[in-house]
C-alpha positions as protocol buffer text, in pm:
chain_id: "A"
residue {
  index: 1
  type: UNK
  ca { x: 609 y: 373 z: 475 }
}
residue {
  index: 2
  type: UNK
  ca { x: 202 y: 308 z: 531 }
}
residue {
  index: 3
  type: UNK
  ca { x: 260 y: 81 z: 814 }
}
residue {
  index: 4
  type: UNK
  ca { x: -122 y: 62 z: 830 }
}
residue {
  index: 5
  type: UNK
  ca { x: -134 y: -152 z: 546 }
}
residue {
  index: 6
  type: UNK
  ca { x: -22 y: -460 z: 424 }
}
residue {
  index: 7
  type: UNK
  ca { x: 47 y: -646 z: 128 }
}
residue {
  index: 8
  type: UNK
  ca { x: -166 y: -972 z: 150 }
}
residue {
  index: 9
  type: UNK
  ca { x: -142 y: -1306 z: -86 }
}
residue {
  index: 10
  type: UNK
  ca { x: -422 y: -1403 z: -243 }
}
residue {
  index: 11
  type: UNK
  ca { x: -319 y: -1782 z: -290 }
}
residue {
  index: 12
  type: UNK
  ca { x: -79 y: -1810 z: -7 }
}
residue {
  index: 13
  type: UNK
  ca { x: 314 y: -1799 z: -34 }
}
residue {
  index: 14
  type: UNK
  ca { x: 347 y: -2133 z: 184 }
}
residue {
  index: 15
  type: UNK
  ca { x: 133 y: -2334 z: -103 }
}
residue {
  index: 16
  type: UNK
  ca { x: 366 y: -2264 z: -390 }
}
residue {
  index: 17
  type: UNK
  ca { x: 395 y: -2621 z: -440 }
}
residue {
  index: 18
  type: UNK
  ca { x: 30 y: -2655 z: -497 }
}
residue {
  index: 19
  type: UNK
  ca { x: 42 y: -2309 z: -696 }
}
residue {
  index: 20
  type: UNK
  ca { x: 262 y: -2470 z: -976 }
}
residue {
  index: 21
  type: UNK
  ca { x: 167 y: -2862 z: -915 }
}
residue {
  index: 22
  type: UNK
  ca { x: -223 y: -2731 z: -1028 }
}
residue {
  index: 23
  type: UNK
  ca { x: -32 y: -2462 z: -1268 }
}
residue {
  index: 24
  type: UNK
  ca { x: -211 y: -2175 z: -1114 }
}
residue {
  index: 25
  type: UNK
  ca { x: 10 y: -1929 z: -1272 }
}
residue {
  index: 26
  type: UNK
  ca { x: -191 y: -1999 z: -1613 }
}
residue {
  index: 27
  type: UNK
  ca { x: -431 y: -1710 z: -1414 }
}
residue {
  index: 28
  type: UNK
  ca { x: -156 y: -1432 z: -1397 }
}
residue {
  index: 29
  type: UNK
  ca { x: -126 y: -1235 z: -1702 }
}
residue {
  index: 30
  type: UNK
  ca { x: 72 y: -938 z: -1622 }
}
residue {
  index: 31
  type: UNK
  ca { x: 431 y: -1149 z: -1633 }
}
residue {
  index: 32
  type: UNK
  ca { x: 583 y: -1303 z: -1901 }
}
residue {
  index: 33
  type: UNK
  ca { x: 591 y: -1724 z: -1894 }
}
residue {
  index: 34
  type: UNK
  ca { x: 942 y: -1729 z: -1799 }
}
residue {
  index: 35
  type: UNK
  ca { x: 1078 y: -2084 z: -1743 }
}
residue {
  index: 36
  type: UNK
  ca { x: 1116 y: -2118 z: -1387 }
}
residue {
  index: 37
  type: UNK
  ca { x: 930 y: -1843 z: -1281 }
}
residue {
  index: 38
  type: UNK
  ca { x: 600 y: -1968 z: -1073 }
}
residue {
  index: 39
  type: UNK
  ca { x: 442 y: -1609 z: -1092 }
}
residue {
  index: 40
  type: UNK
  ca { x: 331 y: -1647 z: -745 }
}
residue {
  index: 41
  type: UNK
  ca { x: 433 y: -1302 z: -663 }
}
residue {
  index: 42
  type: UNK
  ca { x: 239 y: -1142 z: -913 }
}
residue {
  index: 43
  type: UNK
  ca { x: -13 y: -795 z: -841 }
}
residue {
  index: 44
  type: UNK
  ca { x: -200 y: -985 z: -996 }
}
residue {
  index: 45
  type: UNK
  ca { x: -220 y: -1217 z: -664 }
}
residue {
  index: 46
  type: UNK
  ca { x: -212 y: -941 z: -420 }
}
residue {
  index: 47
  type: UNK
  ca { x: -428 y: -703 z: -241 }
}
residue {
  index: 48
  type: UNK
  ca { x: -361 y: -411 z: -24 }
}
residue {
  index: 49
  type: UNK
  ca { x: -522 y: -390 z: 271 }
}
residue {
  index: 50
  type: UNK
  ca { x: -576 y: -279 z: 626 }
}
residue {
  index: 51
  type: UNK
  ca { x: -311 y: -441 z: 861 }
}
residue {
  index: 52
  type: UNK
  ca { x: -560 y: -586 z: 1121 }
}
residue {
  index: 53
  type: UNK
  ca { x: -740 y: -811 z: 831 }
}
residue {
  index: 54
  type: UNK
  ca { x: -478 y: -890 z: 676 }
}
residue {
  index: 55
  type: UNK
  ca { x: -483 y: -1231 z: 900 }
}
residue {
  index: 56
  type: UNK
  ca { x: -784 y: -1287 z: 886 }
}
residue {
  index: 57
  type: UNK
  ca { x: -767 y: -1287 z: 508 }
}
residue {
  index: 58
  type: UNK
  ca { x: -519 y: -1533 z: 512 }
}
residue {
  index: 59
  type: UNK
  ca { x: -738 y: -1740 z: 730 }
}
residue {
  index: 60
  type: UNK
  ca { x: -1016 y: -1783 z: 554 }
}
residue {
  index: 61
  type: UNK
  ca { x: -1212 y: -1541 z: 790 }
}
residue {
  index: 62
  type: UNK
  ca { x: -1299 y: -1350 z: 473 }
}
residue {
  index: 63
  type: UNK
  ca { x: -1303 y: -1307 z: 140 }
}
residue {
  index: 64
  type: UNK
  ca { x: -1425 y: -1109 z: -216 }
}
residue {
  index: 65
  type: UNK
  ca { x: -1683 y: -1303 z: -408 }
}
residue {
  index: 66
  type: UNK
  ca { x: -1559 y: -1207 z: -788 }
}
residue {
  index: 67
  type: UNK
  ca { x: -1879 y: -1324 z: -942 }
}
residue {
  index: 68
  type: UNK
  ca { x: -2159 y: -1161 z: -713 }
}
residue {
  index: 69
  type: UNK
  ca { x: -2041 y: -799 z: -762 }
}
residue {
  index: 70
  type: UNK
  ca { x: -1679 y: -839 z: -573 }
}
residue {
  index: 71
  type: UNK
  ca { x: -1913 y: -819 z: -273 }
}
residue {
  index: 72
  type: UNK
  ca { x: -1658 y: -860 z: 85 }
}
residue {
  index: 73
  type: UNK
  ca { x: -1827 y: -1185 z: 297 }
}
residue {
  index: 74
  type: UNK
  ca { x: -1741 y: -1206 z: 621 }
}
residue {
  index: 75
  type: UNK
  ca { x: -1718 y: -1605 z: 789 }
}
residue {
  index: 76
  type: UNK
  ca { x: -1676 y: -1412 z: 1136 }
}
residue {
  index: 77
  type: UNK
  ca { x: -1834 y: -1189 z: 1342 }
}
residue {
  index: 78
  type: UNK
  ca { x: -1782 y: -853 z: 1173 }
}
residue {
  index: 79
  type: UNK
  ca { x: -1708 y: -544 z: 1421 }
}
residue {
  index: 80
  type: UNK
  ca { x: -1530 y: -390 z: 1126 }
}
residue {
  index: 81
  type: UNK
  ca { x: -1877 y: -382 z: 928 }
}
residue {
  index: 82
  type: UNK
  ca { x: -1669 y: -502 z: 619 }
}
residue {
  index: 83
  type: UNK
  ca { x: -1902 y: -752 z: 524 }
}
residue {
  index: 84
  type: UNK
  ca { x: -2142 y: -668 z: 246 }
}
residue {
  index: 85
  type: UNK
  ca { x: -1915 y: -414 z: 93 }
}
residue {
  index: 86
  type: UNK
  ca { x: -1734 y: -377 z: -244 }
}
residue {
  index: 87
  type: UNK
  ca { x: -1416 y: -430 z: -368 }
}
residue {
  index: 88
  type: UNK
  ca { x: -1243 y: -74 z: -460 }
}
residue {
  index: 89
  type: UNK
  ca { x: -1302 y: -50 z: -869 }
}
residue {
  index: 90
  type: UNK
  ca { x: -914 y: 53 z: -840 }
}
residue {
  index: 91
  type: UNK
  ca { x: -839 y: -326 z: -734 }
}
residue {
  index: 92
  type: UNK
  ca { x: -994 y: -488 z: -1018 }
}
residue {
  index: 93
  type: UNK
  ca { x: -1035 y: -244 z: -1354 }
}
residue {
  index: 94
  type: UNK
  ca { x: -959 y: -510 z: -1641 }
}
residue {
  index: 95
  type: UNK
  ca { x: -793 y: -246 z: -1813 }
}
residue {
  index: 96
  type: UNK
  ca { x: -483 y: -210 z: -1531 }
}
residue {
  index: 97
  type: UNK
  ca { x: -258 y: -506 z: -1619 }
}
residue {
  index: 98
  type: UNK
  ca { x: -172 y: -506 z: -1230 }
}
residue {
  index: 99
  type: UNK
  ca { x: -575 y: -566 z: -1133 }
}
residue {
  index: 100
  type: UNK
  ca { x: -601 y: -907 z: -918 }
}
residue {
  index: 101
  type: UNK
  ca { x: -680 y: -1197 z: -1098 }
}
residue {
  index: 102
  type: UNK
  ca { x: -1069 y: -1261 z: -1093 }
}
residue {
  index: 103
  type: UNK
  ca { x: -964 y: -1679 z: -1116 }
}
residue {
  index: 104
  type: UNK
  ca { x: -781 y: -1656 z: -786 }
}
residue {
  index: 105
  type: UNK
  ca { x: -1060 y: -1404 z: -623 }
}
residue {
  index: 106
  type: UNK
  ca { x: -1266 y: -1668 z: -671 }
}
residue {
  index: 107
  type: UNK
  ca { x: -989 y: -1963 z: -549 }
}
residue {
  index: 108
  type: UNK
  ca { x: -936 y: -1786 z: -268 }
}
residue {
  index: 109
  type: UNK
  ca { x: -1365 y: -1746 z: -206 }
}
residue {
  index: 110
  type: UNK
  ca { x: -1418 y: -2126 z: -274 }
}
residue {
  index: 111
  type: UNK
  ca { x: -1111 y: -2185 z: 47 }
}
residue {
  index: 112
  type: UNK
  ca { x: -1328 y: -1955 z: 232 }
}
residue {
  index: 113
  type: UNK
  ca { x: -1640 y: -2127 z: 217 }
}
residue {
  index: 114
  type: UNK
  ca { x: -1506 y: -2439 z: 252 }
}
residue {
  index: 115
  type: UNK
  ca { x: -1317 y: -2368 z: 565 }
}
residue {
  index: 116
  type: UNK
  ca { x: -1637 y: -2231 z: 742 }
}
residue {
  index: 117
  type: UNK
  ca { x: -1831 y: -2454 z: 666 }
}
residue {
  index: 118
  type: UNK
  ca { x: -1647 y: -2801 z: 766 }
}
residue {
  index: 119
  type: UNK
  ca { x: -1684 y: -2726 z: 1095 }
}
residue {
  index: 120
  type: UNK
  ca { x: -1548 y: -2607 z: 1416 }
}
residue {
  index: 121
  type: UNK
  ca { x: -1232 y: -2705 z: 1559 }
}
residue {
  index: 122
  type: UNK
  ca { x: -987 y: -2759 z: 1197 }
}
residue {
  index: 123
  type: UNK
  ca { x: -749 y: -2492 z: 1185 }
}
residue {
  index: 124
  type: UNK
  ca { x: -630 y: -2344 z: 879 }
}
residue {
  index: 125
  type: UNK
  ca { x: -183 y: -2339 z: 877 }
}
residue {
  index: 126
  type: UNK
  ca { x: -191 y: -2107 z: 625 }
}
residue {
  index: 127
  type: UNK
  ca { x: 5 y: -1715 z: 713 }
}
residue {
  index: 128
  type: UNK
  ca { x: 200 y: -1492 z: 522 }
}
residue {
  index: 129
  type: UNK
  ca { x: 526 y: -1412 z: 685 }
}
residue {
  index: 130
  type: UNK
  ca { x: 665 y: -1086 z: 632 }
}
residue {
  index: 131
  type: UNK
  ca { x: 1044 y: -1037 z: 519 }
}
residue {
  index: 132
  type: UNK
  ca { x: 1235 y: -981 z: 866 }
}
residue {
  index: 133
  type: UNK
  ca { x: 949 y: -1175 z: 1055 }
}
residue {
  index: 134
  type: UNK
  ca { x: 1080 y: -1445 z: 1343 }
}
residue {
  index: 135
  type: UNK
  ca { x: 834 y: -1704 z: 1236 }
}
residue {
  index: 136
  type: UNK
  ca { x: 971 y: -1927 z: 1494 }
}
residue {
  index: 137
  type: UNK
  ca { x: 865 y: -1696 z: 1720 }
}
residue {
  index: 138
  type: UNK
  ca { x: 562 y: -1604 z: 1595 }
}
residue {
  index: 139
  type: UNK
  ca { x: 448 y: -1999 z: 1581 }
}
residue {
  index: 140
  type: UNK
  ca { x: 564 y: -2061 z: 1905 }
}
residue {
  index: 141
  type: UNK
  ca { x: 306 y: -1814 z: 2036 }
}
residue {
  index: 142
  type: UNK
  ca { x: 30 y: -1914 z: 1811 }
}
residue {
  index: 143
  type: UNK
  ca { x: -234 y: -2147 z: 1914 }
}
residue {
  index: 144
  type: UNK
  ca { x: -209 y: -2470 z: 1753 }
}
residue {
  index: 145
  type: UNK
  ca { x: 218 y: -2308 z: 1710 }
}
residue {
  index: 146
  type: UNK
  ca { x: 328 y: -2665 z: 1714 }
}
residue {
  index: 147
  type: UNK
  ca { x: 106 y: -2799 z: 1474 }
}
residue {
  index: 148
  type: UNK
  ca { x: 218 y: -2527 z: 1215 }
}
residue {
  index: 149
  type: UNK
  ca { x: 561 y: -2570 z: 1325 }
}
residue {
  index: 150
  type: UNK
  ca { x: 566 y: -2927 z: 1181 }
}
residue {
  index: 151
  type: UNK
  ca { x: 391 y: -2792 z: 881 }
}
residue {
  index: 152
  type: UNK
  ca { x: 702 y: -2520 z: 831 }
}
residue {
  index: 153
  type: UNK
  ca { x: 977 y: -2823 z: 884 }
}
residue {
  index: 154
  type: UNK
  ca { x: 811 y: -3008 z: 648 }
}
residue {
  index: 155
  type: UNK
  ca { x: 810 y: -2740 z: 388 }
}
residue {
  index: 156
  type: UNK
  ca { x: 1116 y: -2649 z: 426 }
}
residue {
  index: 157
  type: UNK
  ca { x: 1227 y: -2987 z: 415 }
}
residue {
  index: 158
  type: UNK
  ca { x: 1033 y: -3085 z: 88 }
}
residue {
  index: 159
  type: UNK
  ca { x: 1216 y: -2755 z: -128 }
}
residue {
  index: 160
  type: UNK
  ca { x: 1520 y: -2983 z: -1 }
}
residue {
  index: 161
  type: UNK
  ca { x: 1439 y: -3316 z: -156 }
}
């Protein structure tokens, strides 16, 4: 329906393990503490936004800095001129239950920095897959596809264990 948008993870999908392992889920408030439940797909971890960043979200490429205004930083160079602006009030009114949590903002924004600034040439694995995506497909066109292939395998491979 808005095919121009998409629905991006704030703390990625493919970490879940590391989402309950660290007990992340303690930052989501809008769900009830359901045995079982890993919260992961809360609002509260999400963000709508414009298609073409949504990658570069998950990449590290960007992200909101929740304690210097929820001012946008850009880690690349920005023809979209989205660094230096704010996050939409909408996005993060502490009086909507469904506002994004201000504890993963700022996860996510710690990734960021880290990733840009340990140097050239470390890839980050990390991608949100749609529902109906061929991520075999898609990784087998991506650079560094094998690499995050063997990542995949071994995911899928750990739920197994």
């Amino acid at each position: 329906m808005w095919p121009a948008f998409h629905a991006a993870h704030v703390f990625p999908l493919e970490c879940e393990n590391l989402w309950c392992e660290f007990n992340y889920g303690r930052w989501v408030t809008n769900m009830d503490d359901a045995v079982g439940i890993s919260k992961i797909n809360s609002t509260q971890n999400g963000l709508l936004m414009d298609a073409s960043l949504h990658n570069l979200f998950d990449q590290y490429l960007f992200s909101i800095n929740p304690d210097d205004g929820y001012k946008i930083i850009s880690f690349f160079p920005d023809d979209m001129t989205i660094d230096g602006r704010i996050l939409d009030p909408v996005c993060r009114d502490p009086t909507d239950p469904n506002h994004v949590s201000d504890e993963l903002l700022r996860w996510h924004f710690r990734q960021s920095v880290l990733a840009n600034m340990r140097g050239a040439g470390e890839p980050v694995f990390e991608s949100d897959f749609p529902p109906g995506t061929d991520k075999m497909a898609t990784l087998r066109e991506e650079l560094y596809g094998k690499e995050k292939f063997e990542m995949e395998i071994e995911s899928r491979l750990r739920s197994v264990g």
